[in-house]
mmCIF file of the N, C-alpha and C atoms, coordinates in Angstrom:
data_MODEL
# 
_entry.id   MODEL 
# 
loop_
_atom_site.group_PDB 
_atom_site.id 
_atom_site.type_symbol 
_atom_site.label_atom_id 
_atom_site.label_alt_id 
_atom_site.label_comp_id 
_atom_site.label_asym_id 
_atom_site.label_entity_id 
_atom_site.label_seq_id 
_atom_site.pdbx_PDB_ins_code 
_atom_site.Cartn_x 
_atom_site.Cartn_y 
_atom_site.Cartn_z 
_atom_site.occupancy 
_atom_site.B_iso_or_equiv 
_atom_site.pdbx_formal_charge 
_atom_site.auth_seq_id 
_atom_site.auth_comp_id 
_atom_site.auth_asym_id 
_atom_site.auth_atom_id 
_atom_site.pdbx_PDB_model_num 
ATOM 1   N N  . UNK A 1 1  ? 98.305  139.602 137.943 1.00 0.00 ? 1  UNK A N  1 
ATOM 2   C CA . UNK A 1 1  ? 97.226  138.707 137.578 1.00 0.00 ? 1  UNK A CA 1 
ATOM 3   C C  . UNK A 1 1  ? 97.005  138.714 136.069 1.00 0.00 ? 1  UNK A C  1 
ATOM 4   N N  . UNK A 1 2  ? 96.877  139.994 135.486 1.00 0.00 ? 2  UNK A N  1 
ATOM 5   C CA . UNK A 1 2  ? 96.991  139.933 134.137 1.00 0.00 ? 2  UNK A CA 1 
ATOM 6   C C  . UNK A 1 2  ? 97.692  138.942 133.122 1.00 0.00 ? 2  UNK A C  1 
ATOM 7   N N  . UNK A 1 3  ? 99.064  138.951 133.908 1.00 0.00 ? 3  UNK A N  1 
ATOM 8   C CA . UNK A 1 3  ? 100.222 138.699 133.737 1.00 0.00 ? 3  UNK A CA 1 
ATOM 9   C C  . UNK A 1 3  ? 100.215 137.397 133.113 1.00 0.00 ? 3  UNK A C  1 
ATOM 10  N N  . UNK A 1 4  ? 99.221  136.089 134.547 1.00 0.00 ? 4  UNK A N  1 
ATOM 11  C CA . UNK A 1 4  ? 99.229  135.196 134.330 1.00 0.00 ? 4  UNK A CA 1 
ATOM 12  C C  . UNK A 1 4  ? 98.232  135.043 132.927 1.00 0.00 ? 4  UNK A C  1 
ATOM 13  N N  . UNK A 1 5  ? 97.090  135.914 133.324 1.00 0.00 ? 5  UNK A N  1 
ATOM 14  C CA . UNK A 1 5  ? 95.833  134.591 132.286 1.00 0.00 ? 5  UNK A CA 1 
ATOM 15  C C  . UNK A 1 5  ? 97.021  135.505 130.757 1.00 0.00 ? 5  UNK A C  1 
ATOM 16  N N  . UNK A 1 6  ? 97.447  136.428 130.295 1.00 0.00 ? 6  UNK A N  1 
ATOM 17  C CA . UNK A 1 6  ? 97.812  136.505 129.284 1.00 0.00 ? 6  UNK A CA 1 
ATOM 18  C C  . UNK A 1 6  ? 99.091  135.076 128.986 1.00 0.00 ? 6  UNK A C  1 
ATOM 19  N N  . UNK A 1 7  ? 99.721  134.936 129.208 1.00 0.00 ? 7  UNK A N  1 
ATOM 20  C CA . UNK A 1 7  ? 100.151 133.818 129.372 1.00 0.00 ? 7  UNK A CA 1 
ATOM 21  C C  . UNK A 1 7  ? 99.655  132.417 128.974 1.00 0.00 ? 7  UNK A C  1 
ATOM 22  N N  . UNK A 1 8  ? 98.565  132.508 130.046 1.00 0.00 ? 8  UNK A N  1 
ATOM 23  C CA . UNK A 1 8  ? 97.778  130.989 129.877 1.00 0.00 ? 8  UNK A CA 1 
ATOM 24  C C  . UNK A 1 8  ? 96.612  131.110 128.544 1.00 0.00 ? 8  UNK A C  1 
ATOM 25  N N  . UNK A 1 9  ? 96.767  132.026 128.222 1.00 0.00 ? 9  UNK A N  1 
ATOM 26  C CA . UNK A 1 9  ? 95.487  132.062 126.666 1.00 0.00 ? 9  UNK A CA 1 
ATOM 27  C C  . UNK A 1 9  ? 96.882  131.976 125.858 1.00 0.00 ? 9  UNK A C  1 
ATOM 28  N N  . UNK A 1 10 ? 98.224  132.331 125.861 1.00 0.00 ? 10 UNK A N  1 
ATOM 29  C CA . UNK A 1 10 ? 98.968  131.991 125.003 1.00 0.00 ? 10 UNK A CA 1 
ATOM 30  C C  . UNK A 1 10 ? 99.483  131.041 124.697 1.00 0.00 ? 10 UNK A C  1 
ATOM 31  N N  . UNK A 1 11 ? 99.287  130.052 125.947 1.00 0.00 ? 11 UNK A N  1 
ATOM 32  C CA . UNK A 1 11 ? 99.958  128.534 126.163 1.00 0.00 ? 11 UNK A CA 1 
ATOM 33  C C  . UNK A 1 11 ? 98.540  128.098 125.042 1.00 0.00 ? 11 UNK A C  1 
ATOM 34  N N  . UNK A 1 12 ? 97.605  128.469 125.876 1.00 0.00 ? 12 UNK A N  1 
ATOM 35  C CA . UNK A 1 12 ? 96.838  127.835 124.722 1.00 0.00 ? 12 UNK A CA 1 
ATOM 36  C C  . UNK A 1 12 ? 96.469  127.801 123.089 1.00 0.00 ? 12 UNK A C  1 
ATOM 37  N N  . UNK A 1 13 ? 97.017  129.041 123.142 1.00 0.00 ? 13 UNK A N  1 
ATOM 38  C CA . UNK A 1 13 ? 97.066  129.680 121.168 1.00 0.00 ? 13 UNK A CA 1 
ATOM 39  C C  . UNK A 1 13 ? 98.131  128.417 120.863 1.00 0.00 ? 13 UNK A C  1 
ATOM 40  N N  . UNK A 1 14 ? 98.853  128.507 121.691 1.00 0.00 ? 14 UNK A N  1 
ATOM 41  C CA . UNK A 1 14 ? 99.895  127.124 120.592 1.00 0.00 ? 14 UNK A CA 1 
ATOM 42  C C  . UNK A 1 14 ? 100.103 126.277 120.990 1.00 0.00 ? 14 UNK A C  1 
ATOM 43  N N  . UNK A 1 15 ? 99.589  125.255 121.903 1.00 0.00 ? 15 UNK A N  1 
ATOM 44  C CA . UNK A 1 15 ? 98.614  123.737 121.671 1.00 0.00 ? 15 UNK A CA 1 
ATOM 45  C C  . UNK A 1 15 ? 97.729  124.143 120.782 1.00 0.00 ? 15 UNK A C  1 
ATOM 46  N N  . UNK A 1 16 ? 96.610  124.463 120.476 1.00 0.00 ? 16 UNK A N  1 
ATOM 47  C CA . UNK A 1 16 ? 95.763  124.902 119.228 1.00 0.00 ? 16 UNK A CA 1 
ATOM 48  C C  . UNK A 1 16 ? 96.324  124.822 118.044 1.00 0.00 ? 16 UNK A C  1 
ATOM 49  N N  . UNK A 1 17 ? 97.556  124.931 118.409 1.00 0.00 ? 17 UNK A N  1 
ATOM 50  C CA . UNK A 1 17 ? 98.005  125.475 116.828 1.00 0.00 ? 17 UNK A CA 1 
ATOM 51  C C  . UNK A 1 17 ? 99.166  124.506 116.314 1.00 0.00 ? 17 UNK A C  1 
ATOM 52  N N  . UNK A 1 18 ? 99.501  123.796 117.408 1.00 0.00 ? 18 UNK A N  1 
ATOM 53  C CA . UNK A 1 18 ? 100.244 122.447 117.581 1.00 0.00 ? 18 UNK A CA 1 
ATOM 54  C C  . UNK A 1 18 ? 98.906  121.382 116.999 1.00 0.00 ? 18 UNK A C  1 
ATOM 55  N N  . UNK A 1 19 ? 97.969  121.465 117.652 1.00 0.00 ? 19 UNK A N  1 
ATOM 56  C CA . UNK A 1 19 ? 96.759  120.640 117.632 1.00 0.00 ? 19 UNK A CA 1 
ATOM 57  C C  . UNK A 1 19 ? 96.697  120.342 116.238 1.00 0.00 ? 19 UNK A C  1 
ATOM 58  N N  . UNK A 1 20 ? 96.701  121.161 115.286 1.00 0.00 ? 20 UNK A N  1 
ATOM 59  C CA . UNK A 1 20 ? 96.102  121.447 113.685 1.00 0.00 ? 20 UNK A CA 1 
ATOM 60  C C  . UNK A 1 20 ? 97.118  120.908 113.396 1.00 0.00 ? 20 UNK A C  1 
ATOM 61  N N  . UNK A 1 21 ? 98.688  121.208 113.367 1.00 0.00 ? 21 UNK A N  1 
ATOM 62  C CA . UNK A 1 21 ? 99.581  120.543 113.006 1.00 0.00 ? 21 UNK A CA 1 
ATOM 63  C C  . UNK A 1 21 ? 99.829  119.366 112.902 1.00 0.00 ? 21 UNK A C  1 
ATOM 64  N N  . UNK A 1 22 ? 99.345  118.683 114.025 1.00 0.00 ? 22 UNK A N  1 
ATOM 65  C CA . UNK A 1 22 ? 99.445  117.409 114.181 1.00 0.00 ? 22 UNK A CA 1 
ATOM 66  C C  . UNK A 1 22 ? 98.472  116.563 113.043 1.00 0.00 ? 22 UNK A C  1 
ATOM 67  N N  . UNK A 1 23 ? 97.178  117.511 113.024 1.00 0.00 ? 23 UNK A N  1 
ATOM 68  C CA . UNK A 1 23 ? 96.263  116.791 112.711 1.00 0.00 ? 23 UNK A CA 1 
ATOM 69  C C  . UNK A 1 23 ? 96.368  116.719 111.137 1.00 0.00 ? 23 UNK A C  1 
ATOM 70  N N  . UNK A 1 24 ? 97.278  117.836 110.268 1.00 0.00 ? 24 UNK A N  1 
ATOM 71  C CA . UNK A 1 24 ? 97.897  117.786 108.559 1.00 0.00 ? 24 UNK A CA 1 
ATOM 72  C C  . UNK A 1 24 ? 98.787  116.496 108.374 1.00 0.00 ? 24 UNK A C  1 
ATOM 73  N N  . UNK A 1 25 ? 99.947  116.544 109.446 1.00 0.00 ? 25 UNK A N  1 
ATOM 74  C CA . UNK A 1 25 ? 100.570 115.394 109.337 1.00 0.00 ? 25 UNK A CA 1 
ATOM 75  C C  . UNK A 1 25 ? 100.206 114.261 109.622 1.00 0.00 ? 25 UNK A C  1 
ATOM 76  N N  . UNK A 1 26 ? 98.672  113.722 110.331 1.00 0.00 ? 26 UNK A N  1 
ATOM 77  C CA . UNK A 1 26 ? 97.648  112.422 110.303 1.00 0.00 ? 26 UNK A CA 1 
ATOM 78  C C  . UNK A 1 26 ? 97.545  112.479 109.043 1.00 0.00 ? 26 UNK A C  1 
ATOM 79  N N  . UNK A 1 27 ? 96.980  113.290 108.532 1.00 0.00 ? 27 UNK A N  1 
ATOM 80  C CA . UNK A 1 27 ? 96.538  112.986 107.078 1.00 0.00 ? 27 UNK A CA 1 
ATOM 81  C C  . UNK A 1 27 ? 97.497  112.533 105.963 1.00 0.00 ? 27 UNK A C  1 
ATOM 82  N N  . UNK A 1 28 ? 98.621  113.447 105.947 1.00 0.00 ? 28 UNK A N  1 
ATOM 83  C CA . UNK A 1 28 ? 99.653  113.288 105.029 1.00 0.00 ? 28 UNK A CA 1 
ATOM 84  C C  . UNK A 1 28 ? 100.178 111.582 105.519 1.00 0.00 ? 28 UNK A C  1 
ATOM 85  N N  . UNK A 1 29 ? 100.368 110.627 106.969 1.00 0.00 ? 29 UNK A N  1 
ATOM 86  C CA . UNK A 1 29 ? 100.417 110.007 107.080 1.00 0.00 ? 29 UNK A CA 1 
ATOM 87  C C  . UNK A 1 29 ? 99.435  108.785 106.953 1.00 0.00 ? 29 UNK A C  1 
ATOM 88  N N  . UNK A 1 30 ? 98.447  109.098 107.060 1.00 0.00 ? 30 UNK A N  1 
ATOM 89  C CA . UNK A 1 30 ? 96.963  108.198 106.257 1.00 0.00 ? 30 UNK A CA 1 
ATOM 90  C C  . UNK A 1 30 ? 97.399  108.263 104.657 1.00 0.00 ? 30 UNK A C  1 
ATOM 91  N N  . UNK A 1 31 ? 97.575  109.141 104.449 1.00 0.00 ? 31 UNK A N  1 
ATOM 92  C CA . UNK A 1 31 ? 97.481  109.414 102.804 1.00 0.00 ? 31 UNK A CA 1 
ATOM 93  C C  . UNK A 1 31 ? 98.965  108.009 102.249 1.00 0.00 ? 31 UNK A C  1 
ATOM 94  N N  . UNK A 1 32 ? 100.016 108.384 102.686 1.00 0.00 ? 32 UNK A N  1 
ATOM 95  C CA . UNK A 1 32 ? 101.374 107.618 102.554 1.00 0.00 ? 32 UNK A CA 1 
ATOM 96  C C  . UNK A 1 32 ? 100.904 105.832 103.112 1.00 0.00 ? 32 UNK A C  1 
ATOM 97  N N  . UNK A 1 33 ? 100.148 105.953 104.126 1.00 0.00 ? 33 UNK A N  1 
ATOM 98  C CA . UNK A 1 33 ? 99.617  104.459 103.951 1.00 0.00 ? 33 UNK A CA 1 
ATOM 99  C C  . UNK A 1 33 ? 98.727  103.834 103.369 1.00 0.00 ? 33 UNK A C  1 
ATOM 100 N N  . UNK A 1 34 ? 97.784  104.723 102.705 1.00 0.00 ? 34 UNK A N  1 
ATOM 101 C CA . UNK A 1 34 ? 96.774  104.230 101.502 1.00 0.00 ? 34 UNK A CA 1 
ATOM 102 C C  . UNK A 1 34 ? 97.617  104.143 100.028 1.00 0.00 ? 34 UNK A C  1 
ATOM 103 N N  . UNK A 1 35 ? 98.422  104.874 99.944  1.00 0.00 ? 35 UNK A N  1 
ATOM 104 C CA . UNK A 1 35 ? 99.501  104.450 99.258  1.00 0.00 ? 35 UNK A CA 1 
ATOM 105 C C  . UNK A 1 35 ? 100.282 102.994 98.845  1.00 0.00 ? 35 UNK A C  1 
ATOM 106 N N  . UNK A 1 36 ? 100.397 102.701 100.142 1.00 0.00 ? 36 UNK A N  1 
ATOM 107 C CA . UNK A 1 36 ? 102.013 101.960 100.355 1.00 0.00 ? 36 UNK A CA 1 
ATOM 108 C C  . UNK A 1 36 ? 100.329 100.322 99.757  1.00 0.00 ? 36 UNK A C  1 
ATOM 109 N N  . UNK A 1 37 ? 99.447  100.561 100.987 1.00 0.00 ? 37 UNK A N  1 
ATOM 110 C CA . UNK A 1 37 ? 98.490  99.673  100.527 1.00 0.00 ? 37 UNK A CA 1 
ATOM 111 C C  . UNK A 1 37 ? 98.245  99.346  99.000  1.00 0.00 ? 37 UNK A C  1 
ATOM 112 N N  . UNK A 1 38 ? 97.944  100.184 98.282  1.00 0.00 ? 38 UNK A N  1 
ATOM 113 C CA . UNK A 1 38 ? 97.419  100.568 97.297  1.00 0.00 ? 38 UNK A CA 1 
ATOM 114 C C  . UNK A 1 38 ? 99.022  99.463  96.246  1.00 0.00 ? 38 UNK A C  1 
ATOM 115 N N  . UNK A 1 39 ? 99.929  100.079 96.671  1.00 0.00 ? 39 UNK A N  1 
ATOM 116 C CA . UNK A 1 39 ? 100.981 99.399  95.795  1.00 0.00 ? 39 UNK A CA 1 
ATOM 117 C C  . UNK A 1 39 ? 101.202 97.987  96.214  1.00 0.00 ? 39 UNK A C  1 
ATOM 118 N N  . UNK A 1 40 ? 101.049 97.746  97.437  1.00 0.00 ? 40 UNK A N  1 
ATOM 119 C CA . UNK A 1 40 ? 100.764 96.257  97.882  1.00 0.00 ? 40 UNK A CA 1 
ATOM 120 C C  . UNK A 1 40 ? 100.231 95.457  96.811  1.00 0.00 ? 40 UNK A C  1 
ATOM 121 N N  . UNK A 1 41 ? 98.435  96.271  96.798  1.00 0.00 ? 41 UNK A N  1 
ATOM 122 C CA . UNK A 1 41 ? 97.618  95.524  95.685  1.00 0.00 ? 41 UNK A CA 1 
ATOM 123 C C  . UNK A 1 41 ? 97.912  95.108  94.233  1.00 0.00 ? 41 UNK A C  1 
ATOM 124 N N  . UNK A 1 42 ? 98.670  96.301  93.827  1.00 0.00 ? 42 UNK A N  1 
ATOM 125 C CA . UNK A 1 42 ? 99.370  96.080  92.389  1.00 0.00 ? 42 UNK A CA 1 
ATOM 126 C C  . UNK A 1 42 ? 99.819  95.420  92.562  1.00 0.00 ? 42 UNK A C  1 
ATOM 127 N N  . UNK A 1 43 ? 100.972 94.785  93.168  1.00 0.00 ? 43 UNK A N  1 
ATOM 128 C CA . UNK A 1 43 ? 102.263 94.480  93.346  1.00 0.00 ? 43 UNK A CA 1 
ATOM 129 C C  . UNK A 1 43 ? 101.852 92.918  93.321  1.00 0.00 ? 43 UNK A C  1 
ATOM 130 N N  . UNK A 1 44 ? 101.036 92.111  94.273  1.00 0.00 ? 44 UNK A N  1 
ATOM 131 C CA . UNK A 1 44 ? 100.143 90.749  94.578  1.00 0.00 ? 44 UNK A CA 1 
ATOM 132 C C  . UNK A 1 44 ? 99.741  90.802  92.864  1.00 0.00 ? 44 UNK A C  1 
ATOM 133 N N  . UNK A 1 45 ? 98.537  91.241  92.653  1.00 0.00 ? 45 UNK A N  1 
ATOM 134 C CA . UNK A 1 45 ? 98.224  91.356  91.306  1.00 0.00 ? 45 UNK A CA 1 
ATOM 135 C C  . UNK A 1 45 ? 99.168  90.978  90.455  1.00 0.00 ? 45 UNK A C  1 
ATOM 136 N N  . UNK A 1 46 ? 99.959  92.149  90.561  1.00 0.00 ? 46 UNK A N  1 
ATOM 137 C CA . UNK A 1 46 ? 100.693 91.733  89.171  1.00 0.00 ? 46 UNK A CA 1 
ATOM 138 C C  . UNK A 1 46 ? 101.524 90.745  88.802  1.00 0.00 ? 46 UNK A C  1 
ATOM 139 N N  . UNK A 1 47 ? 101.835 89.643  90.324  1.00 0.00 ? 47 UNK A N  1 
ATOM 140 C CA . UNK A 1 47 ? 102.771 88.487  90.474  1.00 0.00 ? 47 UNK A CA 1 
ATOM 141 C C  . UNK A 1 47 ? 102.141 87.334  90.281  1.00 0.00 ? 47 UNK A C  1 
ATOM 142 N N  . UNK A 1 48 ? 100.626 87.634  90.921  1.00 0.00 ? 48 UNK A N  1 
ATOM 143 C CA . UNK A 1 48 ? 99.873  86.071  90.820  1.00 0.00 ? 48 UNK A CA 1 
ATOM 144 C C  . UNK A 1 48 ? 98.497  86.196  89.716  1.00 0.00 ? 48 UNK A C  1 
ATOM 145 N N  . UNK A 1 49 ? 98.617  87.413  88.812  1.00 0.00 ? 49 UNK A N  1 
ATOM 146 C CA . UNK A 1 49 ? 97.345  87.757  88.183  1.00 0.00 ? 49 UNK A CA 1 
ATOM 147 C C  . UNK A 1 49 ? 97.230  86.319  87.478  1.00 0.00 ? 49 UNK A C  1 
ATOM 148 N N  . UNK A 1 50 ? 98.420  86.069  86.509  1.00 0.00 ? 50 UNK A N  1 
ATOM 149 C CA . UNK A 1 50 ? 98.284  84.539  85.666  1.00 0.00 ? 50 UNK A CA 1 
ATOM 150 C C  . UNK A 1 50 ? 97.357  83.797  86.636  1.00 0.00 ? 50 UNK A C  1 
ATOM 151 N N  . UNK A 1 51 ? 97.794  83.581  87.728  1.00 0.00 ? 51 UNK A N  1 
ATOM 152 C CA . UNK A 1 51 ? 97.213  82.305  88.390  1.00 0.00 ? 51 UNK A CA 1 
ATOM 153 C C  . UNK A 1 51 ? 95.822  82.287  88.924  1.00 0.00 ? 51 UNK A C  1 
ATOM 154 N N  . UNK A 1 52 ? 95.674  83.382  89.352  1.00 0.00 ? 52 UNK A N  1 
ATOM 155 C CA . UNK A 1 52 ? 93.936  84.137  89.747  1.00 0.00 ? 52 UNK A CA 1 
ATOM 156 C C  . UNK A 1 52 ? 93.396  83.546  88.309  1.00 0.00 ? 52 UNK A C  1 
ATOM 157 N N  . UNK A 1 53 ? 93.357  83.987  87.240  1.00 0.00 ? 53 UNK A N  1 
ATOM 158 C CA . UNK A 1 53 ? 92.392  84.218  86.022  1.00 0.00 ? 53 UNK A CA 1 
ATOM 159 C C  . UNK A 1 53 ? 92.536  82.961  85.910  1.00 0.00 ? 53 UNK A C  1 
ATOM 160 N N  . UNK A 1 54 ? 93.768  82.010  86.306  1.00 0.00 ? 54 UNK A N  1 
ATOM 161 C CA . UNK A 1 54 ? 93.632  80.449  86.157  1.00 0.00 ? 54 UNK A CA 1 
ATOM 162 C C  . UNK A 1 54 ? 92.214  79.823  86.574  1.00 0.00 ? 54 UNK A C  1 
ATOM 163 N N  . UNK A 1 55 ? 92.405  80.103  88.107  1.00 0.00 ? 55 UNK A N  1 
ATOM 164 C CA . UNK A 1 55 ? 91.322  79.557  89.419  1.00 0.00 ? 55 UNK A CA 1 
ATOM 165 C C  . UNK A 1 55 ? 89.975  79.967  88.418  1.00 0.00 ? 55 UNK A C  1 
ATOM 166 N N  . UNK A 1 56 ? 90.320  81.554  87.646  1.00 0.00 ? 56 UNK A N  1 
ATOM 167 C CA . UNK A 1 56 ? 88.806  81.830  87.986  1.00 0.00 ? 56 UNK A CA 1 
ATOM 168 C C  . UNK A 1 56 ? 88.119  80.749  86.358  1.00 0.00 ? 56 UNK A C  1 
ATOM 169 N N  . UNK A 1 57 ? 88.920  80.650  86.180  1.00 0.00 ? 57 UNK A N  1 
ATOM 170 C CA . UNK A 1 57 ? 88.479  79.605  84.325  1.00 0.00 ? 57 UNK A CA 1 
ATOM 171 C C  . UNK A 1 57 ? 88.370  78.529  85.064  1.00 0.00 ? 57 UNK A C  1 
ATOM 172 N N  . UNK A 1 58 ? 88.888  77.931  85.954  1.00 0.00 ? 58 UNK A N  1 
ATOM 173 C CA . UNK A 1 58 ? 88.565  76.433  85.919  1.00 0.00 ? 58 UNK A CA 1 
ATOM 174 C C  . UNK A 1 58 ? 87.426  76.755  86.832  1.00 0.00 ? 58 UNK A C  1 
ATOM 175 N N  . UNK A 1 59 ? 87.188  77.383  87.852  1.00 0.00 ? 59 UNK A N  1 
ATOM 176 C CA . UNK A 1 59 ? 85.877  77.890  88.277  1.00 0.00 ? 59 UNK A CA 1 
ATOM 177 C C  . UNK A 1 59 ? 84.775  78.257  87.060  1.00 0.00 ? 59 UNK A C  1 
ATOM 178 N N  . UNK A 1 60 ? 84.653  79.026  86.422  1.00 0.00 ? 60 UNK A N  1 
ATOM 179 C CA . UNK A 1 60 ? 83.819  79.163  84.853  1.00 0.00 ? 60 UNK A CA 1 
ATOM 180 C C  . UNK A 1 60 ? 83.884  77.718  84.086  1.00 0.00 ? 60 UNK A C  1 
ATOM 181 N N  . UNK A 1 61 ? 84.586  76.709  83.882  1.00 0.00 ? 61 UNK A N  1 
ATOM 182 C CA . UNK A 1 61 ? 84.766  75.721  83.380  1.00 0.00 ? 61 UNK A CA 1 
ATOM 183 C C  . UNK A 1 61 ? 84.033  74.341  83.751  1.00 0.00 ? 61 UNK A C  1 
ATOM 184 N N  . UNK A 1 62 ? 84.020  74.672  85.149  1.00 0.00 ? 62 UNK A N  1 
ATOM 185 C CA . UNK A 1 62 ? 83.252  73.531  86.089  1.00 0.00 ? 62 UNK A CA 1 
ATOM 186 C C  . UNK A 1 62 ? 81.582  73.980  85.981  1.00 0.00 ? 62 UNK A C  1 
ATOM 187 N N  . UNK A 1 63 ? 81.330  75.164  85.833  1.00 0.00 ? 63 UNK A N  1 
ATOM 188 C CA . UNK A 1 63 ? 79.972  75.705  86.091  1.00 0.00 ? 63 UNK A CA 1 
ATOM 189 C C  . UNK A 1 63 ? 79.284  75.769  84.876  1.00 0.00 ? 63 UNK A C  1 
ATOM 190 N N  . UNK A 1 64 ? 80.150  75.497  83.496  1.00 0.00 ? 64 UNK A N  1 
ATOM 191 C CA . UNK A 1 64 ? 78.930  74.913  82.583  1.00 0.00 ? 64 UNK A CA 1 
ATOM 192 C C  . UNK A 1 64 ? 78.520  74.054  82.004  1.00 0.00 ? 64 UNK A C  1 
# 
């Protein structure tokens, strides 16, 4: 009987410990997609910035 619950508290020490693992590599994978986002934004920006600051002058242009 021993036998078993030592066992079954050990199955559980490492799911627990699997558990945490999993949960570094969420992050490190959140982190790599706030990233990839993040360069998205540059990336738009830096292709259509000319044309944005266009819109936004003839928008400022009309309004005075």
């Amino acid at each position: 009987m021993q036998f078993i619950v030592f066992t079954l508290l050990s199955l559980k020490a490492r799911f627990e410990n699997l558990k945490e693992r999993e949960r570094g590599a969420a992050g490190v994978e959140y982190g790599l997609l706030v990233a990839l986002i993040a360069a998205v934004i540059v990336a738009t920006v830096a292709l259509l910035g000319d044309e944005i600051q266009a819109a936004f002058q003839t928008v400022l242009d009309e309004l005075s």
